[in-house]
C-alpha positions as CSV (number, residue, x, y, z in Angstrom):
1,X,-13.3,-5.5,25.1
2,X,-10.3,-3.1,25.4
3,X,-8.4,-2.3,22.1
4,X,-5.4,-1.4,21.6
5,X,-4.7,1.1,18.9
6,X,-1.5,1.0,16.9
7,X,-1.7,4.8,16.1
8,X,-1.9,7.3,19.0
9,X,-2.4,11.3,19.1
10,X,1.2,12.6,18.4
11,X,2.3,9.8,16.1
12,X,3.5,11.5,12.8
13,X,2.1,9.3,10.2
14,X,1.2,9.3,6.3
15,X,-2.3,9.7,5.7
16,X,-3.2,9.0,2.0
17,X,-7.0,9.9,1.4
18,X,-9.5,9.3,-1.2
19,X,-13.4,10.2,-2.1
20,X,-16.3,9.4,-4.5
21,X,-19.4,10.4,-4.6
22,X,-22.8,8.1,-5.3
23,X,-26.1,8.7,-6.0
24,X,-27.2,5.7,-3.1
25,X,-27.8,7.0,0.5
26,X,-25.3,6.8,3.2
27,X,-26.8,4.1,5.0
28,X,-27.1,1.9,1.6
29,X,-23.5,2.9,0.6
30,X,-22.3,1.6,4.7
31,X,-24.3,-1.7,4.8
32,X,-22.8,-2.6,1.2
33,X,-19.3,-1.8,1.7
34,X,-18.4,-1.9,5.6
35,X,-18.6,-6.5,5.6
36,X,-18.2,-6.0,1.7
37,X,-16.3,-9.6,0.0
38,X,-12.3,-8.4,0.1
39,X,-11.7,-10.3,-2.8
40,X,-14.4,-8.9,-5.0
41,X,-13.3,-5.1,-4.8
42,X,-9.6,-5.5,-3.9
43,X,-7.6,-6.2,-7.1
44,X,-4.0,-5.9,-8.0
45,X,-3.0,-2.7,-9.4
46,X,0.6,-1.9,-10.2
47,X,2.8,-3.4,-7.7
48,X,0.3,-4.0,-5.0
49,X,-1.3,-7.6,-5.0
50,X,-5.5,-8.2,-4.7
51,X,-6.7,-10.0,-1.9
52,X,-7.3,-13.5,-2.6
53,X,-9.4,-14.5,0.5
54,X,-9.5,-13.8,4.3
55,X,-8.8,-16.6,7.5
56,X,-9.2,-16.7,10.6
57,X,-12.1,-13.7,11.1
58,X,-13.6,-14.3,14.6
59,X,-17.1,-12.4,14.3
60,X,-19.2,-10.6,12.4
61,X,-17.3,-7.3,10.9
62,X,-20.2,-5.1,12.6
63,X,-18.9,-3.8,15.2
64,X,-15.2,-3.1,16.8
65,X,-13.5,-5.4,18.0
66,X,-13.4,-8.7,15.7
67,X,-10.2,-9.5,13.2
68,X,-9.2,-11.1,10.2
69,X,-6.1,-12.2,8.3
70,X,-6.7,-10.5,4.6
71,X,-4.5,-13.5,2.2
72,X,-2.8,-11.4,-0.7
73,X,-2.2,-13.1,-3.6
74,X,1.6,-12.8,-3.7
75,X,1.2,-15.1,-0.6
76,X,1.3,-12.2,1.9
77,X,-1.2,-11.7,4.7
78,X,-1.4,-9.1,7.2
79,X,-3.5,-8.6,10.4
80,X,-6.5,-6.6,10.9
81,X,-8.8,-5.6,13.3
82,X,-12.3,-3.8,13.5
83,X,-11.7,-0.4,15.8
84,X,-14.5,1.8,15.3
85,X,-18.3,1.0,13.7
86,X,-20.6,3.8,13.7
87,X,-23.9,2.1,11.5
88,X,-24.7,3.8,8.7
89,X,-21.7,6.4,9.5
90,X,-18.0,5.3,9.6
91,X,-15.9,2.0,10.2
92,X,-11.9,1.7,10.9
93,X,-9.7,-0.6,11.3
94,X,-6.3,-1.5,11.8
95,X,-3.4,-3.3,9.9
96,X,-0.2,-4.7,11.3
97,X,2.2,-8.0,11.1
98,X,2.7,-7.4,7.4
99,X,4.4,-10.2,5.7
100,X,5.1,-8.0,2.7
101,X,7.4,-5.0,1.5
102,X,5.4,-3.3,3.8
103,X,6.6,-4.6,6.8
104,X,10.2,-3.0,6.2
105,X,7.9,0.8,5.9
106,X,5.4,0.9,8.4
107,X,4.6,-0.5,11.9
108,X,0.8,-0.5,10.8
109,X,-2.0,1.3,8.9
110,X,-5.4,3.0,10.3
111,X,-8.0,2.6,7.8
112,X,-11.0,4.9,7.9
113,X,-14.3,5.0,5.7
114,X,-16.7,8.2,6.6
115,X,-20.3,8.3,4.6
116,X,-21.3,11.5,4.3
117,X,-25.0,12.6,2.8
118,X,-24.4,14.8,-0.4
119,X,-27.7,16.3,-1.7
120,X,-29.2,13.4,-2.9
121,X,-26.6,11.1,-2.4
122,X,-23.4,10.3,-0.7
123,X,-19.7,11.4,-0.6
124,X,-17.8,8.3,0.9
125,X,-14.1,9.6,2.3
126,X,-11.5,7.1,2.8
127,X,-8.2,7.4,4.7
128,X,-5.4,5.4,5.1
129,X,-2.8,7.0,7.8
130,X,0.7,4.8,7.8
131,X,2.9,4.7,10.6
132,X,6.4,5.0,9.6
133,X,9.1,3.1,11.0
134,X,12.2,5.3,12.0
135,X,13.5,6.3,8.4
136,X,10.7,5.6,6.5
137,X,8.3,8.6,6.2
138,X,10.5,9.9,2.9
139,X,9.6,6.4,1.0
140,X,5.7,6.3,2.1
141,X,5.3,10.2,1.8
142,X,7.1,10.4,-1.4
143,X,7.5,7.3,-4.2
144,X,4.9,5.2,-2.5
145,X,1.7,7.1,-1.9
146,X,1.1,8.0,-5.4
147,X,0.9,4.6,-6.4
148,X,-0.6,3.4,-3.3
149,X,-3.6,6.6,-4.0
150,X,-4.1,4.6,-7.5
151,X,-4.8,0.9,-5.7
152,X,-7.1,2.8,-3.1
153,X,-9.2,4.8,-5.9
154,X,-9.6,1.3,-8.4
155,X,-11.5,-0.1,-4.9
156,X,-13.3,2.4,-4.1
157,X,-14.6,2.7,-7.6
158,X,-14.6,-0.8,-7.6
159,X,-17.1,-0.7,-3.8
160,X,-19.4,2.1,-5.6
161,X,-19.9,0.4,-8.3
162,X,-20.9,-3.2,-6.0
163,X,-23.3,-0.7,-3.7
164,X,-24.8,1.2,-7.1
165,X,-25.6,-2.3,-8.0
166,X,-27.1,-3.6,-5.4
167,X,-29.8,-0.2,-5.1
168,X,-30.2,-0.9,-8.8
169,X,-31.6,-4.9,-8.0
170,X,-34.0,-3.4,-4.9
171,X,-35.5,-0.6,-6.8
C-alpha cells in the first residue's frame, strides 16, 4: 500500500510539540498509547472539543496504512490515517477533511509520537506540524498554538497517566 502524505519536504508548516517523561519503558509507554481509546484521553479543553468516539477504522492501528474518522463532540469529525509505525519506537499519522474551525486554517495535520529511553524510564515527544492554508500561518503560529499546546499537554498527561496505570496492575 502506497500513501500519500499530506505534508512534503519544503512545505512550511506549524509544528507545535510537547514532551513528558515516565518512569514505564519505552516499549510499555508505545503498546499503551499508540491503539490507546481516543475518547478516554482526549478531552475538551478551552475551545477544542474531546473526542466522543471513532467510525469507520478499517484495521488494526498497528501498522501504516489503516484510518479512522475521530467523532468530536461538537459534532465535528475529521479523517485520519496511520503513516508511520515503528513498535516500541514511533507512530504518525495524518489528519485532513476537517469539518471544524479548522478546516478554514489548515489543509491537514502530521501527528508524531517518538518514545525515547530516559535512564530508567521514558521521554515521549509529540509533534503536531499544521499545514497552513494560504493566509493562515499568522492565526496557527500566533493566537492558536498556545491554546492548542494546552489541549495536547492535558492528553498527554492524560496517556501517561493511562500507561503508569497499567505497569502499576502488571507489577
Amino acid at each position: 500500500m502506497t500513501i500519500s502524505l499530506l505534508i512534503k519536504p519544503g512545505d512550511r508548516t506549524v509544528p507545535i510539540t510537547v514532551q513528558q517523561r515516565t518512569w514505564t519503558s519505552p516499549e510499555h509507554a508505545f503498546r499503551v498509547i499508540a491503539p490507546i481509546d481516543l475518547p478516554s484521553v482526549f478531552h475538551k479543553v478551552g475551545p477544542f472539543p474531546g473526542v466522543k468516539s471513532v467510525a469507520n477504522q478499517t484495521e488494526a492501528w498497528d501498522h501504516a496504512g489503516p484510518t479512522r474518522n475521530p467523532q468530536f463532540e461538537d459534532g465535528s469529525q475529521a479523517d485520519e490515517q496511520l503513516t508511520e509505525y515503528v513498535e516500541g519506537v514511533s507512530f504518525a499519522y495524518q489528519l485532513s477533511g476537517f469539518t471544524n474551525v479548522l478546516a478554514r486554517l489548515a489543509a491537514g495535520v502530521r501527528g508524531e509520537w517518538n518514545f525515547n529511553p530516559d535512564g530508567d524510564g521514558t521521554l515521549i515527544r509529540w509533534t503536531y506540524e499544521f499545514l497552513p492554508l494560504p493566509g493562515r500561518r499568522w492565526i496557527l503560529s500566533g493566537p492558536f498554538a498556545p491554546l492548542w499546546r494546552r489541549y495536547m499537554v492535558a492528553a498527554l498527561e492524560e496517556c501517561v497517566r493511562v500507561a503508569e496505570a497499567e505497569a502499576s496492575r502488571s507489577r
